[in-house]
C-alpha positions as CSV (number, residue, x, y, z in Angstrom):
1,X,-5.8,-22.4,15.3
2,X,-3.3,-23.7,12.9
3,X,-5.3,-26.5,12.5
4,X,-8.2,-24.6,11.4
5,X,-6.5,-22.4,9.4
6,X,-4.9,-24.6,6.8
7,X,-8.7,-26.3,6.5
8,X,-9.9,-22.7,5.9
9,X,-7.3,-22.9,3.0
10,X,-8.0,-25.8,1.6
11,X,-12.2,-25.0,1.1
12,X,-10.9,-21.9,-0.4
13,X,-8.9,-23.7,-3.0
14,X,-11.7,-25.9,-4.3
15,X,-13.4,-22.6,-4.6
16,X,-11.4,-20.6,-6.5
17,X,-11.6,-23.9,-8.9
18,X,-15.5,-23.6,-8.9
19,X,-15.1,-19.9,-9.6
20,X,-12.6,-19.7,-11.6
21,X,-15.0,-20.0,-15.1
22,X,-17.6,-17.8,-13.3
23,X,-15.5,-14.4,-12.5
24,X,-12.6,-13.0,-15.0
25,X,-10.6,-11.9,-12.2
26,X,-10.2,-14.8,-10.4
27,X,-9.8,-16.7,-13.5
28,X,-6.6,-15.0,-14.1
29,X,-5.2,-15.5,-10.7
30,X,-6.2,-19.8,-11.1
31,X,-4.5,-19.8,-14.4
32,X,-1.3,-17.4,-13.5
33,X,-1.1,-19.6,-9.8
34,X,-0.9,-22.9,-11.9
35,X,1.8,-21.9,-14.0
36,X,4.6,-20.2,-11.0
37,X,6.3,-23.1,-10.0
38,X,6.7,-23.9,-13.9
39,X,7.7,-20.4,-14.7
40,X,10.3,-20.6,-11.8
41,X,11.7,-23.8,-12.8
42,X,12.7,-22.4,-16.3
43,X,13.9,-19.5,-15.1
44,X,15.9,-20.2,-12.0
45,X,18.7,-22.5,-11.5
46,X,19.8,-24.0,-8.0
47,X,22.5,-22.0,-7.8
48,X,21.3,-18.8,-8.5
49,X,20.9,-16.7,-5.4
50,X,17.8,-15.0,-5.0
51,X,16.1,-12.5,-3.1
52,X,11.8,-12.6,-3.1
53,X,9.9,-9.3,-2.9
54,X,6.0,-10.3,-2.3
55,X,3.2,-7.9,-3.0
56,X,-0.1,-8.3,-2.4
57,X,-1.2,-5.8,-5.6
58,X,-0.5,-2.7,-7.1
59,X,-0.7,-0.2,-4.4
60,X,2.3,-2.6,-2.3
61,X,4.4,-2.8,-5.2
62,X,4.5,1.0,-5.8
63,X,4.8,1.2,-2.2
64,X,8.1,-0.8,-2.2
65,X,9.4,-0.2,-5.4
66,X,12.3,2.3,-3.8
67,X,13.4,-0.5,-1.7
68,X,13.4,-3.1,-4.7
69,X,15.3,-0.7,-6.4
70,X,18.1,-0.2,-3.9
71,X,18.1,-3.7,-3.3
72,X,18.3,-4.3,-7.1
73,X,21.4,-1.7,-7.2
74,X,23.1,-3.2,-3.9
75,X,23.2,-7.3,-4.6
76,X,23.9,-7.1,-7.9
77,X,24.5,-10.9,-8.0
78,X,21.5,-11.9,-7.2
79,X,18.1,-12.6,-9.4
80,X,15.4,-10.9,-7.7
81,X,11.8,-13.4,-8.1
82,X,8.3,-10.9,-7.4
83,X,5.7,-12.5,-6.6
84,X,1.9,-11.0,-6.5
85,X,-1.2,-12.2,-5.1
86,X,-3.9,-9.8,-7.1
87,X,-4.0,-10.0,-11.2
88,X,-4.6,-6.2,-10.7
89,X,-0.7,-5.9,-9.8
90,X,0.4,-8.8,-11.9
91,X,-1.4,-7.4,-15.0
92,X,0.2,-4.5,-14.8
93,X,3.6,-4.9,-13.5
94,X,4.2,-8.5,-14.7
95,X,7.1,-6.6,-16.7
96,X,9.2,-4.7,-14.3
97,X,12.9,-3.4,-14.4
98,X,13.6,-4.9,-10.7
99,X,12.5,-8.3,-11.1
100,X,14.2,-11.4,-13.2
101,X,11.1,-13.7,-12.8
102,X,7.5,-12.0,-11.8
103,X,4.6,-14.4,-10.9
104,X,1.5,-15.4,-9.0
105,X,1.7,-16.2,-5.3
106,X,0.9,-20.3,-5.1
107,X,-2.4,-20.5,-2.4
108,X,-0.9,-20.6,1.1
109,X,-1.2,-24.4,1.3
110,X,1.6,-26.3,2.9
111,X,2.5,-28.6,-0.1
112,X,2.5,-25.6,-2.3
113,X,4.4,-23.4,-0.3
114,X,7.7,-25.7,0.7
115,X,7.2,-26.4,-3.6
116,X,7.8,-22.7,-4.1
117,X,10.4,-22.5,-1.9
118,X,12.3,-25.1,-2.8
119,X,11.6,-23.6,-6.4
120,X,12.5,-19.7,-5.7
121,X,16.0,-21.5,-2.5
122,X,15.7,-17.4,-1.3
123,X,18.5,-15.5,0.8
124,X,16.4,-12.9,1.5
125,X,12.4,-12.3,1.5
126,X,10.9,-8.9,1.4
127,X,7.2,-8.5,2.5
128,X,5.0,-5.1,1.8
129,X,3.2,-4.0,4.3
130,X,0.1,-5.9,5.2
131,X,-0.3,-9.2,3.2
132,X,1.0,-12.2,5.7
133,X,0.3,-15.4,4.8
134,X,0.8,-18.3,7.9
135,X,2.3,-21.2,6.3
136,X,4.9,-18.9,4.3
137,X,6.2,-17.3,7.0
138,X,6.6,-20.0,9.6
139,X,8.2,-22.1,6.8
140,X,10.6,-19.7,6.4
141,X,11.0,-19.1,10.2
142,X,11.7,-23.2,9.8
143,X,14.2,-22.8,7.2
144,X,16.2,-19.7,8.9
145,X,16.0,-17.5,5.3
146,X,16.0,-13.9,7.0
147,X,12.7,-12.2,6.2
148,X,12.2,-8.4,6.6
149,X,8.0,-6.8,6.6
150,X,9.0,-3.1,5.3
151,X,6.1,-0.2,5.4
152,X,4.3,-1.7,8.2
153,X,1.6,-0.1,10.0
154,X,-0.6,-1.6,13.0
155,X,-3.5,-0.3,14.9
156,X,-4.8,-1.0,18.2
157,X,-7.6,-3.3,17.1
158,X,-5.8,-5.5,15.0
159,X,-5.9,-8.8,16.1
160,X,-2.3,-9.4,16.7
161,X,-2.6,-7.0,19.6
162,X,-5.7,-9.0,21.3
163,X,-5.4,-11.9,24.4
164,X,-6.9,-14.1,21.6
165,X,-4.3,-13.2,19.2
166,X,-1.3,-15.1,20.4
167,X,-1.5,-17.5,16.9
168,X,-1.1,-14.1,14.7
169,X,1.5,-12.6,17.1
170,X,3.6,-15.9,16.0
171,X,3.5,-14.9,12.4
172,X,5.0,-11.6,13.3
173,X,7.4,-13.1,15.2
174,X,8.8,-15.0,12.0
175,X,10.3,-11.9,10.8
176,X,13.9,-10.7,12.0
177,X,13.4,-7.4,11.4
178,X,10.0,-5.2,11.0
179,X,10.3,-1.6,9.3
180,X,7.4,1.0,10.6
181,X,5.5,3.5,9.0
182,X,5.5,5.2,12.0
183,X,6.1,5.0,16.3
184,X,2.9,4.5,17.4
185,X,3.2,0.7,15.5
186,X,6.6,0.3,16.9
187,X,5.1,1.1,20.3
188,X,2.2,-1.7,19.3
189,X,4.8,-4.1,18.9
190,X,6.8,-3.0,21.5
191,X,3.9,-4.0,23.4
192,X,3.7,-7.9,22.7
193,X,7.5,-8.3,22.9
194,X,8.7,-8.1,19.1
195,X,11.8,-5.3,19.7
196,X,13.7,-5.8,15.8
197,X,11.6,-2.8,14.7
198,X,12.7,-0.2,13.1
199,X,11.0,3.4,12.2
200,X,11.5,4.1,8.9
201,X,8.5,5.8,7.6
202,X,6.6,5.3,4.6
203,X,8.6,4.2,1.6
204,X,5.7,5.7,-0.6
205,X,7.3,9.4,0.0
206,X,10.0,8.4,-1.9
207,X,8.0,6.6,-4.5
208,X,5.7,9.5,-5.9
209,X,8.5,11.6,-5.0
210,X,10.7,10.4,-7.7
211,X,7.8,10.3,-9.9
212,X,8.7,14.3,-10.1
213,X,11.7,13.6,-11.5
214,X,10.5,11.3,-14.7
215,X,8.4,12.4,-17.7
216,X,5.0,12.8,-16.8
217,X,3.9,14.0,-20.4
218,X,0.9,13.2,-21.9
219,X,0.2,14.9,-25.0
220,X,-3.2,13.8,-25.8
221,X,-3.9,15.2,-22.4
222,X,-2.6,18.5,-22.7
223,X,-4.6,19.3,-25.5
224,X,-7.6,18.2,-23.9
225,X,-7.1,20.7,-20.5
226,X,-6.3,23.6,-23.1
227,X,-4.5,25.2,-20.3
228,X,-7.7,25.6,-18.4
229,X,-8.7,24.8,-14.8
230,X,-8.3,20.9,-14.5
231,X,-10.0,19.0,-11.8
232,X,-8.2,15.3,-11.9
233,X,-10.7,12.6,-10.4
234,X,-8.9,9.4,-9.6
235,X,-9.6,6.0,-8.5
236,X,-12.8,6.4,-8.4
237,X,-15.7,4.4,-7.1
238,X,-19.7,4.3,-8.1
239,X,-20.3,7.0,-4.5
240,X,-17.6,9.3,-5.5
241,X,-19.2,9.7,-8.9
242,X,-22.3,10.0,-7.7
243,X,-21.5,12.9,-6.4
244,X,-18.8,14.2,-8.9
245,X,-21.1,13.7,-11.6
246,X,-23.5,16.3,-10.1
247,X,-20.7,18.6,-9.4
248,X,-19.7,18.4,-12.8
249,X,-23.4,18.5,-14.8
250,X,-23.6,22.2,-13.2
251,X,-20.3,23.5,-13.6
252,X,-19.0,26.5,-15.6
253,X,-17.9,25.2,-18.9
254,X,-14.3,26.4,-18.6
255,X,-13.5,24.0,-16.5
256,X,-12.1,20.7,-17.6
257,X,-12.9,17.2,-15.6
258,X,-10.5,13.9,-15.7
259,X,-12.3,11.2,-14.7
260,X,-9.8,7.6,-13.7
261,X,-12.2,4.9,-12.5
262,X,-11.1,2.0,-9.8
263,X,-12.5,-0.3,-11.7
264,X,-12.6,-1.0,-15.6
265,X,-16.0,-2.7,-16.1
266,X,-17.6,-1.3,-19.0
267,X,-21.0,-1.4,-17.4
268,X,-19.9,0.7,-15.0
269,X,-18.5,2.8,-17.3
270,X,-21.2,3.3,-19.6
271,X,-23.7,4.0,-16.4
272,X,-21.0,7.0,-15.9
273,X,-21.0,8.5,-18.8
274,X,-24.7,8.3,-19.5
275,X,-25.6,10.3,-16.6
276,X,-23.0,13.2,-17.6
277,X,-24.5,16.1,-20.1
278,X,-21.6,17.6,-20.7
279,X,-19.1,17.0,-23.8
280,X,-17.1,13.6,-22.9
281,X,-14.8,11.4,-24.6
282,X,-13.1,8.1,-23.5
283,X,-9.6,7.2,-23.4
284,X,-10.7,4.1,-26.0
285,X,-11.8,6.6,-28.3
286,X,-9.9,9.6,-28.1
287,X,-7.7,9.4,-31.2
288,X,-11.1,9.8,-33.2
289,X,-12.2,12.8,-31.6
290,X,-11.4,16.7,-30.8
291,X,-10.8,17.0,-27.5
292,X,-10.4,20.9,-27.1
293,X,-14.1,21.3,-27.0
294,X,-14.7,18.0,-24.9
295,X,-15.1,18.6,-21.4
296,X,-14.9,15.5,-19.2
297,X,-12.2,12.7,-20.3
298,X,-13.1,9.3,-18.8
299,X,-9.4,7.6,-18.5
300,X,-11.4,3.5,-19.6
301,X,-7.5,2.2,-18.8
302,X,-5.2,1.4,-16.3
303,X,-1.6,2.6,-15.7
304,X,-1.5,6.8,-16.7
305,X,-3.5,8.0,-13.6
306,X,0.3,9.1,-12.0
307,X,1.1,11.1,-15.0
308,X,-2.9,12.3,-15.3
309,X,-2.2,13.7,-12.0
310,X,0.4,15.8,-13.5
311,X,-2.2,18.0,-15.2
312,X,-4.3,18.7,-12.2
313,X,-5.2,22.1,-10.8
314,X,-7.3,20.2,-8.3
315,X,-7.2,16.4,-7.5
316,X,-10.3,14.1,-6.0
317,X,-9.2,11.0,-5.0
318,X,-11.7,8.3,-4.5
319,X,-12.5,5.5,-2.3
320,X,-13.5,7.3,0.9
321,X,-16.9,8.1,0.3
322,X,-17.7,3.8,0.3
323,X,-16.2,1.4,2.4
324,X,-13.4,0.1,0.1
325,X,-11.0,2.4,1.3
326,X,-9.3,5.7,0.3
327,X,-6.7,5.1,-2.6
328,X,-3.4,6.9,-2.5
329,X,-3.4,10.7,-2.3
330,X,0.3,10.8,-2.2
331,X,0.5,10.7,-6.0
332,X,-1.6,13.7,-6.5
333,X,0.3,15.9,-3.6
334,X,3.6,15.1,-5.0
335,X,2.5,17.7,-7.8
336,X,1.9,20.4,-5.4
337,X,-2.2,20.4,-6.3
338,X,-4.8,20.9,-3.2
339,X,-6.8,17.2,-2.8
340,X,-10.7,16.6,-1.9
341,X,-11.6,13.4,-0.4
342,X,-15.0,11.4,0.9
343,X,-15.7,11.0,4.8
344,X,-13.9,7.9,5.4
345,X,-10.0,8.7,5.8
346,X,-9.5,7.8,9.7
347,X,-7.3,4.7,8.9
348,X,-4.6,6.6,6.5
349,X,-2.5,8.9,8.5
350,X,-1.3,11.0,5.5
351,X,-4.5,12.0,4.5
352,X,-5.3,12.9,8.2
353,X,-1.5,15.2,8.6
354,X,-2.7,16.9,5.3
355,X,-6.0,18.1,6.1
356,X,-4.4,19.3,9.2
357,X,-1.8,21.2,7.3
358,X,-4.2,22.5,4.9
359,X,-4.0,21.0,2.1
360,X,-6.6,18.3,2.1
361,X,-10.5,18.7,2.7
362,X,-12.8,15.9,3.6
363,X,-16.4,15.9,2.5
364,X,-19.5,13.6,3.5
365,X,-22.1,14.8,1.1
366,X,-23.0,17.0,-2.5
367,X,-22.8,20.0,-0.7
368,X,-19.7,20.2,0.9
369,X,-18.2,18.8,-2.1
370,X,-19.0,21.6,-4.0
371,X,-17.9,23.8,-1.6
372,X,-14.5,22.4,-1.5
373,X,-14.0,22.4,-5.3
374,X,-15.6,25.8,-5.6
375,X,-12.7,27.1,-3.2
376,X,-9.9,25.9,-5.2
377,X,-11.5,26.5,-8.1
378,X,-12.3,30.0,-7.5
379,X,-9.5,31.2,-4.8
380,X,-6.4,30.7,-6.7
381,X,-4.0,31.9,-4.1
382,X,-6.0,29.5,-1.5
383,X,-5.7,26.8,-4.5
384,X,-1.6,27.3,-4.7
385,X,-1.0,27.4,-1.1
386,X,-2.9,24.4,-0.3
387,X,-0.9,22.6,-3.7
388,X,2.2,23.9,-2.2
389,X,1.8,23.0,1.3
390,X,0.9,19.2,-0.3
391,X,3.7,18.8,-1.8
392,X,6.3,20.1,0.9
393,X,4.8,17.5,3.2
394,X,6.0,15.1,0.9
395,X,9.5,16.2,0.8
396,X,9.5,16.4,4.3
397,X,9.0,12.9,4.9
398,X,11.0,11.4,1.8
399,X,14.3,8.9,3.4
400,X,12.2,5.8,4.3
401,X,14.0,2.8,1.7
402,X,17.7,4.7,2.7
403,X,17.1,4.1,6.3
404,X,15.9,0.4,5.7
405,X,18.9,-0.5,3.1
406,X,21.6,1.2,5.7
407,X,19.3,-1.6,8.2
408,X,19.1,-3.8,6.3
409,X,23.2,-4.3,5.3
410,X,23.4,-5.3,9.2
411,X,21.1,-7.7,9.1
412,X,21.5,-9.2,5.8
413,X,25.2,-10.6,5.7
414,X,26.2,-11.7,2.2
């Protein structure tokens, strides 16, 4: 299985070469992944000490940033190296206060990963949640450096659970200690043997719980909503809008709409904003036009949809109505606002525990999409109490990176 593996690797890095000139995205990861070990050469010595925090993208990183920040706080002499695998998270978070060197993961070759390592010499390595790549984790096994996976969350069908899985239960295996979201994925490992788990919960509570605490303010937004009913539609995808879109083309017109695409391709954009008739402005353009008497804003950026959120009355949050896969509702609830989402949600268990507190609602077509938004539009008190409810299931389950640091001291041994 090894075997095939690392040839699977191989044909995948003479593709990204081939592709690299055809498709922006992976452009920027072939150019970024070609300049790490330089980057980490000039920026590290041999005898710094060093502690790596991998992320696959955007969503890990603001999954783990609590942890990176205790860990930043704790082992002050240490430089901490990030590494990312999608431009999406590099582009954004490239510049970060808990990181001393930030690049692109090197392909998951064998040459190039004992080259990184013997670049980036780390104490201690810090994986989020889901993104395991073979050849760095049983090199690291090789070289005793303690590893840690925080965040985790298994399922029954996952392959590492299977009688044909016993190549992908040896990756698992190359961690010394596993943090859980939750007990049903200690139990999973329990299961195949692997007992260094610990249930943590999700380190995301604390995350967009602290975001509470910062300054969300966005003036250019504010006068846009005009203190009128806001309905905040983020990380959205072409099914969501399809939908929304209709939704908003026979709305009232004292009701304001946010729209924050997934993606930022301006084709997509412009097939958006064509098919809405009411007032819209985009983010690119709104310093050149009144936005009190606009009534959809189409965010054309990345990085403000956590502070956007902020000014919602109602939140949608996309992904669930395709298959790509519901984005994170757990920014929106921290702001005590009620949350509509598409059909497809079984796979993300906070989105599951806050329809069944109330304070979520699932739809699967136009219909019942209106139907939800007319309820929070219209019932105010049903509108706060759903918020409310939202946002105490949040506090509720804040405490995940304090449980892995205290952990994570008995472990790690400076």
């Amino acid at each position: 299985m090894g075997l095939f593996y690392n040839i699977i690797v191989g044909f995948a890095a003479v593709a990204v070469r081939l592709l690299g000139g055809l498709h922006k995205k992976t452009q920027k990861g072939q150019v970024g992944r070609n300049e790490s070990l330089q980057v980490l050469a000039q920026k590290l010595k041999q005898t710094d000490r060093v502690i790596w925090m991998h992320c696959a993208s955007l969503g890990e990183y603001e999954q783990g940033l609590p942890v990176f920040e205790a860990l930043k706080k704790h082992y002050k002499d240490h430089k901490f190296v990030m590494t990312f695998f999608s431009p999406s998270g590099y582009e954004i978070r490239h510049d970060n206060p808990v990181s001393d060197v930030v690049v692109y993961l090197p392909l998951d070759q064998k040459s190039e990963v004992k080259k990184f390592l013997d670049h980036t010499h780390p104490e201690l390595v810090v994986f989020v949640k889901y993104d395991l790549w073979p050849n760095y984790l049983l090199e690291l096994k090789g070289r005793n450096i303690t590893s840690i996976l925080i965040s985790a969350l298994f399922r029954p069908s996952q392959a590492y659970f299977k009688t044909y899985g016993g190549w992908l239960r040896k990756l698992l295996f190359s961690f010394d200690h596993i943090f859980t979201q939750d007990n049903n994925s200690k139990e999973l490992l329990s299961s195949i043997g692997y007992n260094a788990v610990t249930v943590s919960g999700d380190t995301r509570f604390d995350r967009v719980g602290n975001q509470t605490a910062t300054d969300n303010t966005l003036d250019f937004i504010a006068e846009f909503k005009a203190n009128q009913t806001c309905i905040v539609a983020g990380s959205t995808w072409p099914e969501d809008e399809l939908l929304l879109v209709d939704y908003i083309n026979n709305s009232k017109d004292d009701i304001k709409f946010i729209i924050a695409p997934h993606n930022m391709d301006l084709n997509q954009i412009k097939s958006l904003t064509k098919r809405i008739q009411k007032p819209t402005v985009l983010y690119s353009n709104y310093k050149n036009e009144s936005l009190t008497d606009k009534s959809v804003f189409v965010v054309d950026t990345i990085g403000l949809l956590t502070k956007i959120y902020n000014y919602a009355d109602i939140a949608y949050v996309g992904g669930g109505m395709g298959s790509t896969g519901l984005h994170n509702t757990l920014e929106a609830a921290t702001f005590g606002v009620p949350i509509v989402i598409g059909k497809n949600y079984k796979k993300f268990p906070e989105a599951k525990a806050m329809q069944a507190l109330g304070g979520l609602i699932s739809i699967d077509s136009y219909t019942a999409l209106e139907s939800a938004l007319d309820v929070f539009v219209y019932n105010i008190e049903k509108r706060t109490l759903s918020g409310q409810k939202n946002k105490d299931y949040i506090d509720s389950n804040k405490g995940a990176s304090e449980i892995v640091m205290t952990e994570l001291q008995q472990i790690f041994k400076r």
